[in-house]
C-alpha positions as CSV (number, residue, x, y, z in Angstrom):
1,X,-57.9,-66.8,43.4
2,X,-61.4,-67.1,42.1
3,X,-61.6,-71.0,43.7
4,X,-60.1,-70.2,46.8
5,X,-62.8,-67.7,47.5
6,X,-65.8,-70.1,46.5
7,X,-65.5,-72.4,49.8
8,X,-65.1,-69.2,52.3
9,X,-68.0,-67.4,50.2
10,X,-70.2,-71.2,50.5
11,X,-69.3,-71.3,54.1
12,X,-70.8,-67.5,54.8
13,X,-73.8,-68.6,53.2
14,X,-74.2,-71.9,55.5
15,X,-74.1,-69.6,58.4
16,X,-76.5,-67.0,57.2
17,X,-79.0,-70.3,56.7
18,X,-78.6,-71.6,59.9
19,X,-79.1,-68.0,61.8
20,X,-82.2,-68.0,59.6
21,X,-83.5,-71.1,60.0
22,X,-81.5,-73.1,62.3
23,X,-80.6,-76.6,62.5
24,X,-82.3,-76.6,59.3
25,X,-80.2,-74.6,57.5
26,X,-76.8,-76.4,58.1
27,X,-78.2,-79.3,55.6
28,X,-77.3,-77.0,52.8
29,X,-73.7,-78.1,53.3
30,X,-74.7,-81.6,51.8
31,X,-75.4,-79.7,48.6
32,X,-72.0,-77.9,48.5
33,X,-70.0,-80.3,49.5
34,X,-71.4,-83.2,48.0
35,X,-71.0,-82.0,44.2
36,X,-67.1,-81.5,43.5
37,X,-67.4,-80.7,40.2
38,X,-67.3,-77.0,39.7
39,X,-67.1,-76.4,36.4
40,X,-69.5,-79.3,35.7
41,X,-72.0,-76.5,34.8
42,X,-69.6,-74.1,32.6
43,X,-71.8,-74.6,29.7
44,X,-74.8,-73.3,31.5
45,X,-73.4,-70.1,31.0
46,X,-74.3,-69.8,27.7
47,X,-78.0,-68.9,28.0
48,X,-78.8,-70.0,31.7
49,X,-76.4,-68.6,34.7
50,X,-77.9,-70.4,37.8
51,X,-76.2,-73.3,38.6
52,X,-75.3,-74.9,42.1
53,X,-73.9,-71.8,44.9
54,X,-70.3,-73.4,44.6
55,X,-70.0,-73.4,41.2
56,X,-72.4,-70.2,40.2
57,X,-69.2,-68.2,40.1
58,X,-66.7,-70.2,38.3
59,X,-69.4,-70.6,35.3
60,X,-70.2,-66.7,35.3
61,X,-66.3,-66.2,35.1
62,X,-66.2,-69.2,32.3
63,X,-68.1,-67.3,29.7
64,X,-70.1,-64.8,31.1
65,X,-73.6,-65.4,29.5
66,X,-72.4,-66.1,25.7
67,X,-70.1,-63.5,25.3
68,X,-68.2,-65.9,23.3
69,X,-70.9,-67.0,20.7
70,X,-72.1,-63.2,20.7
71,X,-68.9,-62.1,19.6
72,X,-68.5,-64.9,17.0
73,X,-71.8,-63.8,15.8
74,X,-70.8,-60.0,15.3
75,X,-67.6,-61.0,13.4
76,X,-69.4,-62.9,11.3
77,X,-71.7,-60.5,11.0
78,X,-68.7,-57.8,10.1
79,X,-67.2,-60.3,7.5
80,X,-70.5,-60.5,5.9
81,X,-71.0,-57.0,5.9
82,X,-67.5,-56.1,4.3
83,X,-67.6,-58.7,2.0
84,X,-71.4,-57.3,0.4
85,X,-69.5,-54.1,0.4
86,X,-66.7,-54.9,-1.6
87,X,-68.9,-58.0,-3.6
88,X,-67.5,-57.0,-7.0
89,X,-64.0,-57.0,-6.2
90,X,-61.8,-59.3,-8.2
91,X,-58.8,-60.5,-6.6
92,X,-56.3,-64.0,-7.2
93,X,-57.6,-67.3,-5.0
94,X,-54.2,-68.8,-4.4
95,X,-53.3,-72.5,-3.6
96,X,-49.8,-72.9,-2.6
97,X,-49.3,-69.8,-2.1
98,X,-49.4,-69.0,-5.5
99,X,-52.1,-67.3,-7.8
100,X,-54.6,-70.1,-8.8
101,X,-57.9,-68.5,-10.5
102,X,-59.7,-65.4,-10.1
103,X,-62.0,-64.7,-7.2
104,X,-64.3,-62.4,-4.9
105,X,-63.3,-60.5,-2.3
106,X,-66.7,-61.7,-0.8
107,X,-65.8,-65.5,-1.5
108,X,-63.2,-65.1,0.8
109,X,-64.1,-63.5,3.8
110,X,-67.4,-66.1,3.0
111,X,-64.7,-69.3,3.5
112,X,-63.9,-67.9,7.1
113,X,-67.3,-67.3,7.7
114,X,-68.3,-70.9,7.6
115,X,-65.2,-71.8,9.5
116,X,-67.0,-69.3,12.2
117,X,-70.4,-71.0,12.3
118,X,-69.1,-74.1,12.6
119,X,-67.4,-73.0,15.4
120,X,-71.0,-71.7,16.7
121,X,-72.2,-75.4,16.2
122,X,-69.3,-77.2,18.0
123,X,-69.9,-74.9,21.1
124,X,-73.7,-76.0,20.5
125,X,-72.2,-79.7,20.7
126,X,-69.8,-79.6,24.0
127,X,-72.7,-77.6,25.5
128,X,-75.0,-80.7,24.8
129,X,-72.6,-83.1,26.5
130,X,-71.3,-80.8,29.1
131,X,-75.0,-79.7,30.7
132,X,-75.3,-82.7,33.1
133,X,-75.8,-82.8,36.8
134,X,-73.3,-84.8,38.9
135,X,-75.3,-84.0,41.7
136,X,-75.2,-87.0,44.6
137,X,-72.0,-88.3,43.6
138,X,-70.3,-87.8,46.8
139,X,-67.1,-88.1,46.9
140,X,-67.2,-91.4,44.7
141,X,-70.1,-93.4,45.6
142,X,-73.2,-91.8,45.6
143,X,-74.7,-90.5,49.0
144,X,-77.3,-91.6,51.2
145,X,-79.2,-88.4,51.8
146,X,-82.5,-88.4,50.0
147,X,-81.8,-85.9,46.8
148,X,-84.5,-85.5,43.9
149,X,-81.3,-85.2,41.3
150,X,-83.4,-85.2,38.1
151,X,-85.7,-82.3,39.7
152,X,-82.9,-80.2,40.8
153,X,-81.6,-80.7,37.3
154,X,-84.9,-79.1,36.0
155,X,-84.8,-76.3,38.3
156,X,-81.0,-75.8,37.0
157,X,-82.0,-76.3,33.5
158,X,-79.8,-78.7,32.3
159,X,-80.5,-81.8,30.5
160,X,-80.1,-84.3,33.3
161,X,-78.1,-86.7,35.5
162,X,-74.4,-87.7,35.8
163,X,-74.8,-91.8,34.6
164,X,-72.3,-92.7,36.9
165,X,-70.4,-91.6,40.3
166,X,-66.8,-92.0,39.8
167,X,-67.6,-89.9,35.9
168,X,-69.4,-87.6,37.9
169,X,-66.5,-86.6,39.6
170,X,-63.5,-87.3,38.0
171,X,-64.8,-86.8,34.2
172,X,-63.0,-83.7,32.8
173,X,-64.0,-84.6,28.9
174,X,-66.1,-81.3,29.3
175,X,-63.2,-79.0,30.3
176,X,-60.7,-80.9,27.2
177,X,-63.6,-80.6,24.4
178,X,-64.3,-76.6,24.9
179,X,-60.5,-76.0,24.9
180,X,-60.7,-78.2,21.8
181,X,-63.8,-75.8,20.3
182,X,-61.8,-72.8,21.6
183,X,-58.4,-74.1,19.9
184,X,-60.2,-74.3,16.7
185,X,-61.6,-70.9,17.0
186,X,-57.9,-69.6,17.0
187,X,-57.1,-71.5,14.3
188,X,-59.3,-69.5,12.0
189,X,-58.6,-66.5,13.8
190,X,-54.9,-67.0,13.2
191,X,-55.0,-68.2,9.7
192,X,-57.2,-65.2,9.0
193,X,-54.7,-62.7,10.6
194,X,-51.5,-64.8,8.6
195,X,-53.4,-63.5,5.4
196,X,-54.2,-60.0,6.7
197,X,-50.8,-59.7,7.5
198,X,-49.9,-60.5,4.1
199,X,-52.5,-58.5,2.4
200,X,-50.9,-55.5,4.1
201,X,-47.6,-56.1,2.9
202,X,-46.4,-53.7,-0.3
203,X,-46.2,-57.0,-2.2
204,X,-49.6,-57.8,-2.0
205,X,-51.6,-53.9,-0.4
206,X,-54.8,-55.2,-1.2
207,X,-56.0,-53.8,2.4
208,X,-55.0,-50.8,4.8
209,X,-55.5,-51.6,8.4
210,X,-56.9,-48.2,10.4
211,X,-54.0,-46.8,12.8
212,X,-55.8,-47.6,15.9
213,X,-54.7,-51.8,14.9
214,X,-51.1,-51.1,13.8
215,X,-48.1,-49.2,14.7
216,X,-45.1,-48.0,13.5
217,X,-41.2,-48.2,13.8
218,X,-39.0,-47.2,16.1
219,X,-36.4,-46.2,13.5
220,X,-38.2,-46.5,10.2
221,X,-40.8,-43.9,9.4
222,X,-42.3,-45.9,6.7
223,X,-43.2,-48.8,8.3
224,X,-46.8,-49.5,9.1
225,X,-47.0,-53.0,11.1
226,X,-50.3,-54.9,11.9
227,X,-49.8,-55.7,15.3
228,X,-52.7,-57.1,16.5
229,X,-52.9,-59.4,14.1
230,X,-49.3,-60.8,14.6
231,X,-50.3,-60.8,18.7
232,X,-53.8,-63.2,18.0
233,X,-51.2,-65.1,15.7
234,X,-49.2,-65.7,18.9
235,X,-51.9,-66.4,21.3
236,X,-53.1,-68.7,19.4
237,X,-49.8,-71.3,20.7
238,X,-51.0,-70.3,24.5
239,X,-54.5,-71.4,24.0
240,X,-52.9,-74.5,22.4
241,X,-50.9,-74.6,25.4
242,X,-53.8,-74.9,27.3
243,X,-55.5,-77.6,25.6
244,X,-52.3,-79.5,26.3
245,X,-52.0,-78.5,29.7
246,X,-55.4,-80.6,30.4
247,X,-54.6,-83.3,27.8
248,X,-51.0,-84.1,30.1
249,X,-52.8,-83.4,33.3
250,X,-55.4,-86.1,32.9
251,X,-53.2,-88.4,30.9
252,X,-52.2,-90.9,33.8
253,X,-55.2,-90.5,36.1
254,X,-56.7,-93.5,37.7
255,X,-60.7,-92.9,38.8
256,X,-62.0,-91.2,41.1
257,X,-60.9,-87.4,41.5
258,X,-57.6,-86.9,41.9
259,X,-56.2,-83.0,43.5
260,X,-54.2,-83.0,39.7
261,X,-57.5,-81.6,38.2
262,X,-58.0,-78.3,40.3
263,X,-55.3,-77.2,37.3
264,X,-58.6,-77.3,34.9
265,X,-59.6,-74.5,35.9
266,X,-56.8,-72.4,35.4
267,X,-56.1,-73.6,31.8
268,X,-59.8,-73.2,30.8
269,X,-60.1,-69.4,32.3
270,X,-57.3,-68.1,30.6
271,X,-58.3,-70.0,27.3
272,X,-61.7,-68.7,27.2
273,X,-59.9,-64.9,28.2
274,X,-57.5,-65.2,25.3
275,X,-60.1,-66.0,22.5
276,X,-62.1,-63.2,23.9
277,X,-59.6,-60.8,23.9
278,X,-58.6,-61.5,20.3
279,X,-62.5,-61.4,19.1
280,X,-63.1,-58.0,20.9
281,X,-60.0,-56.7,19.0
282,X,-61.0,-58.3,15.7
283,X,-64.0,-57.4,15.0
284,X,-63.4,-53.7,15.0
285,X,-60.2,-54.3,12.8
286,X,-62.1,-55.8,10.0
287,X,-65.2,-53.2,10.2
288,X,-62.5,-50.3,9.5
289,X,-60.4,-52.2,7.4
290,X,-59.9,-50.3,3.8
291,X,-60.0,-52.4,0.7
292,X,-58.4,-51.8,-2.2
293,X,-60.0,-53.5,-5.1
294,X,-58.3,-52.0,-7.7
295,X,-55.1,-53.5,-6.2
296,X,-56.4,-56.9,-6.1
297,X,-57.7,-55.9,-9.5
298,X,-54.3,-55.8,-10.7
299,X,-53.3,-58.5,-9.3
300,X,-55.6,-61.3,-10.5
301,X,-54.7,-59.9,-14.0
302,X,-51.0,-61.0,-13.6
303,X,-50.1,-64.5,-13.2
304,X,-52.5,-66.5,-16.0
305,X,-54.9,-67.3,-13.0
306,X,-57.9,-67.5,-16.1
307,X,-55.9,-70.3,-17.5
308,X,-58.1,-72.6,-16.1
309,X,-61.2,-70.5,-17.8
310,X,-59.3,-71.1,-21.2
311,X,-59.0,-74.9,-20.8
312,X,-62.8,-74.9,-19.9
313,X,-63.8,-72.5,-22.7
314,X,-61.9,-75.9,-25.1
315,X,-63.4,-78.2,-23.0
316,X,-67.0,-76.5,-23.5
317,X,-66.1,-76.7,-27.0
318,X,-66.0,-81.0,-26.7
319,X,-62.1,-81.1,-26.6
320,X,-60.6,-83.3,-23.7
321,X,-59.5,-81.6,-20.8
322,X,-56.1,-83.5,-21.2
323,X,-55.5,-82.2,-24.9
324,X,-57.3,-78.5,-23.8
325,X,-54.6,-78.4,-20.7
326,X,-51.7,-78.9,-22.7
327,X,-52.7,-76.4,-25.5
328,X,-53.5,-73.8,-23.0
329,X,-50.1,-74.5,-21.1
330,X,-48.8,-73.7,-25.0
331,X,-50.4,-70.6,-24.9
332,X,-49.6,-69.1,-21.8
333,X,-45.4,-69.9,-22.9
334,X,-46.1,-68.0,-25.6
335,X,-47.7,-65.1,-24.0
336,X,-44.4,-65.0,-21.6
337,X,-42.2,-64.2,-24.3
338,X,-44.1,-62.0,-25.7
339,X,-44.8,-60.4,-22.8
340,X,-48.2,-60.7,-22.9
341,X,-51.7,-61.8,-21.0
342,X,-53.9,-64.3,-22.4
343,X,-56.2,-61.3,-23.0
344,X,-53.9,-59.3,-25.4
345,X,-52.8,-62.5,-27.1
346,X,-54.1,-61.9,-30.5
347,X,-56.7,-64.4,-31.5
348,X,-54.1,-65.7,-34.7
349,X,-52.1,-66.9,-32.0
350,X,-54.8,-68.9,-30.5
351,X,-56.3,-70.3,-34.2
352,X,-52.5,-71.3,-34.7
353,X,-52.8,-73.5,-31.8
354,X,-56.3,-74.6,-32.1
355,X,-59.1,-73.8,-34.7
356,X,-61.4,-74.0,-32.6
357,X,-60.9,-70.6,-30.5
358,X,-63.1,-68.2,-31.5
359,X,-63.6,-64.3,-30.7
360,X,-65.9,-65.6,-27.6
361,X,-62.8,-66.9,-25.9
362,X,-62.4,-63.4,-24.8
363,X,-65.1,-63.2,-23.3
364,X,-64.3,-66.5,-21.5
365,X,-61.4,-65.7,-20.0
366,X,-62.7,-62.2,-18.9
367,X,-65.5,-63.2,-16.3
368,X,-67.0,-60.2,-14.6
369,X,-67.4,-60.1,-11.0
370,X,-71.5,-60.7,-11.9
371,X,-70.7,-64.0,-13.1
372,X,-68.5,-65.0,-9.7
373,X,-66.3,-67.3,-9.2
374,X,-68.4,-68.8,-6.5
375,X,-70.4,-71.3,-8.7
376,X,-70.6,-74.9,-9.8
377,X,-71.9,-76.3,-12.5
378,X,-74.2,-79.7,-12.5
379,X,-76.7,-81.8,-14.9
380,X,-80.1,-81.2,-14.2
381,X,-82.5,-84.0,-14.9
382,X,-83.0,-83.3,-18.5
383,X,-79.1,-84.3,-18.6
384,X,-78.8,-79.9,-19.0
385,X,-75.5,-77.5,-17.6
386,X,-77.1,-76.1,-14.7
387,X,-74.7,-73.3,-12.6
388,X,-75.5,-73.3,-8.6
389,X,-74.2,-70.7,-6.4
390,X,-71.9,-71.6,-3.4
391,X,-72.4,-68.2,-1.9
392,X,-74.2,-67.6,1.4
393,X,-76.3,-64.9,0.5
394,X,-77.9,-66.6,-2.3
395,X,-78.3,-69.6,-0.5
396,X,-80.4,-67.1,2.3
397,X,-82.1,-65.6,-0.5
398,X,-83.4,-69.1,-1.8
399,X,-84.4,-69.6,2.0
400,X,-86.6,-66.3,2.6
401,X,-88.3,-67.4,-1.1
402,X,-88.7,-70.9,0.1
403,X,-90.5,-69.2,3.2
404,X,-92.4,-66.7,1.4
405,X,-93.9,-69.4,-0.6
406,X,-94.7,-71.6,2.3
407,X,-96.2,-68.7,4.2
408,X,-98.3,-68.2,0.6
409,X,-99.4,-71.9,0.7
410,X,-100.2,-72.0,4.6
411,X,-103.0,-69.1,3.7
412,X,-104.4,-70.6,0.9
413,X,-104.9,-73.8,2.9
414,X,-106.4,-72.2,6.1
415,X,-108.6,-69.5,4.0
416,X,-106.0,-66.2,4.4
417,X,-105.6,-66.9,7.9
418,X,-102.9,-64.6,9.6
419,X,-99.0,-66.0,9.5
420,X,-98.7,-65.9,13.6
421,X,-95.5,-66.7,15.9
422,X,-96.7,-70.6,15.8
423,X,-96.9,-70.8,12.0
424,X,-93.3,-69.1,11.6
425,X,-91.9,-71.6,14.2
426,X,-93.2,-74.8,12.3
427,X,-92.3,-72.5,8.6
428,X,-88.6,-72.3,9.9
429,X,-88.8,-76.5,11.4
430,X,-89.7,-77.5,8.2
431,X,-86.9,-75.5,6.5
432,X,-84.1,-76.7,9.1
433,X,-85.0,-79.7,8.0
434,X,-84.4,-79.0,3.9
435,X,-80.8,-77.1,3.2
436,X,-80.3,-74.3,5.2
437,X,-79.3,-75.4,8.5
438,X,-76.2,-73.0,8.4
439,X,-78.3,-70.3,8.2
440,X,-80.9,-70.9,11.1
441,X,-77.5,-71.4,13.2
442,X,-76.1,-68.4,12.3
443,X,-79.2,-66.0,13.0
444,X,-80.2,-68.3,16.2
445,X,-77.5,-66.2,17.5
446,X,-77.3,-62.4,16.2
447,X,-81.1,-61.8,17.8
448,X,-82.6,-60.9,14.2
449,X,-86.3,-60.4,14.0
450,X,-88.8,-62.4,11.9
451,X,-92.4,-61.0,11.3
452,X,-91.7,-59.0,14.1
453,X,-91.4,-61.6,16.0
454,X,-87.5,-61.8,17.8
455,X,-85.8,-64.8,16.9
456,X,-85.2,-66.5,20.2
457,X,-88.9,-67.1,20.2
458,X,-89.3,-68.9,17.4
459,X,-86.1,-71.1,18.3
């Protein structure tokens, strides 16, 4: 519909040109007929929504000023959120679907936030390869009319120039990688909703979904069903289904432009509608999910997932894993039939195995949520056990010291002279360049403020 009104709409303003300014004004049909390559531009829409009059429309419809990365943004920002407010609660990590070791609540949502910055950064990617002008390409060859291509490319703000003609016209790489991006999106989305799905379940009840995401039965009163997570589950085929749609259609092409790839369009607006759809409902969800920590409590206490934490405590000790693996698999046949947990096992049963189990084994195998199961260890240079935290917020935390202390070092070089908006923007280059480019990725699109000064300035 959209594409069949962008010629008529072109065509009214040709004539309004020409009434204006005459013979003049019917040279603006050169420019909107010599560019077919309409959604050449969709990436522009992500922080700049002029583009060329025939194609202004299809890239506001594509997606509509970066509603996409804002709502990535604002679900990671809700993941974040939930998972600081529940940061102390202990549930199972599993690995085959079965209980592995003991972990955060926070560590998980954490894992899907990365997934969701990445996702941030490949859209940063296509939108680097994607924001070229094909301007002058004709229908094939080039034109003859005298265009300024690399000006008009300026005034459009996008990076430059289409290389070559027949690419400029026929090259739908653009169109194939954001479906890719956008298939990958749903891939966390879905995998994320598999395990919500799961976690409402009365095996698992570690979460309550509010109402307004889940219905009930039509002939069983009990039944409390997260719909909306089993419906972004199932969109996440048609957005696959789209991918393929562009992946068949431009299989057997032969250069230049062929009618086949008018279908690009179709595929990439109801992609970029469906993983909108599913953020908008998403984020919400997980803002007024309930979490029920002592049920994951429970659960993590079942299941010898702080076997692992015994074997280490013998390894600690200067046993071999090997020998400390099969003692500990001992142990934990013992505590089944006796119907125990390798916290009740009295510690004669552990001597009996091994003398060298102690009363601190206890304490080894029952980590508090203060020591999180969100570290590694390493040597340091003095050949020392060093732990490191894998967790976001401390890595932020090490980033806003790291800039304190460069802030504190730029004043005592230039005599106390004030931190201003230039001195932040080289403070946060000469971070992006040390560890924390995650980070700078991650707040380069929620709008935060630094110093008072809005973060789209300093990036």
């Amino acid at each position: 519909m959209l594409n069949d009104i962008l010629p008529v709409f072109a065509q009214m303003v040709v004539l309004f040109l020409i009434l204006i300014l005459g013979y003049i004004g019917g040279k603006t049909k050169v420019l909107t007929i010599a560019d077919n390559k309409p959604l050449s531009k969709m990436v522009n829409c992500i922080t700049n929504p002029c583009s060329v009059l025939h194609s202004a429309l299809c890239v506001e419809r594509a997606l509509e000023n970066g509603e996409v990365l804002k709502l990535i943004g604002e679900l990671i920002d809700a993941l974040t959120a939930k998972g600081e407010e529940y940061s102390e609660a202990i549930m199972p990590g599993y690995t085959h679907l079965q209980r592995a070791q003991p972990i955060t609540f926070k560590a998980h949502l954490t894992a899907y936030t990365e997934m969701l910055t990445r996702d941030l950064g490949r859209i940063e990617d296509a939108r680097k390869r994607m924001n070229s002008s094909p301007l002058g390409s004709g229908a094939l060859a080039g034109t003859t009319y005298p265009l300024d291509r690399e000006y008009v490319a300026e005034l459009l703000g996008m990076n430059g120039v289409s290389n070559n003609s027949l690419d400029g016209v026929s090259d739908r790489d653009y169109a194939l990688e954001l479906l890719s991006v956008l298939s990958i999106i749903m891939v966390h989305l879905s995998r994320f909703s598999e395990e919500i799905i799961s976690w409402c379940s009365w095996e698992f009840k570690f979460i309550e979904l509010d109402d307004a995401y889940a219905t009930g039965s039509s002939i069983m009163p009990q039944k409390k069903n997260p719909d909306i997570t089993e419906l972004i589950r199932g969109k996440t085929g048609r957005v696959y289904g789209d991918l393929m749609t562009l992946l068949t259609m431009m299989k057997g092409l032969s250069l230049a432009y062929n009618k086949d790839m008018q279908e690009d369009k179709e595929a990439i607006f109801d992609a970029i509608d469906t993983v909108k759809l599913c953020l908008i409902t998403f984020i919400p969800m997980i803002e007024t999910m309930k979490v029920l920590p002592e049920n994951m409590r429970n659960a993590a206490a079942k299941g010898f997932i702080n076997a692992t934490d015994c074997a280490d405590y013998l390894v600690k000790k200067g046993m071999p894993f090997r020998d400390a693996y099969k003692i500990t698999g001992t142990l934990v046949h013992t505590c089944i039939e006796k119907n125990l947990t390798l916290e009740t096992l009295p510690l004669e049963d552990y001597k009996a195995l091994c003398d060298v189990f102690d009363e601190d084994v206890y304490d080894a195998i029952n980590r508090n949520s203060d020591q999180f199961y969100g570290k590694t260890t390493y040597l340091n240079d003095d050949g020392e056990v060093e732990e490191e935290s894998l967790m976001d917020s401390d890595i932020e935390a090490e980033a806003e010291e790291s800039e304190e202390i460069s802030k504190e070092e730029y004043q005592d070089d230039n005599e106390g002279k004030e931190v201003n908006t230039l001195v932040v923007k080289a403070l946060r280059d000469e971070l992006k360049k040390k560890e924390y480019q995650r980070d700078y990725l991650r707040f380069r699109y929620r709008g935060e403020v630094c110093d008072g000064v809005p973060m789209a300035e300093i990036n």
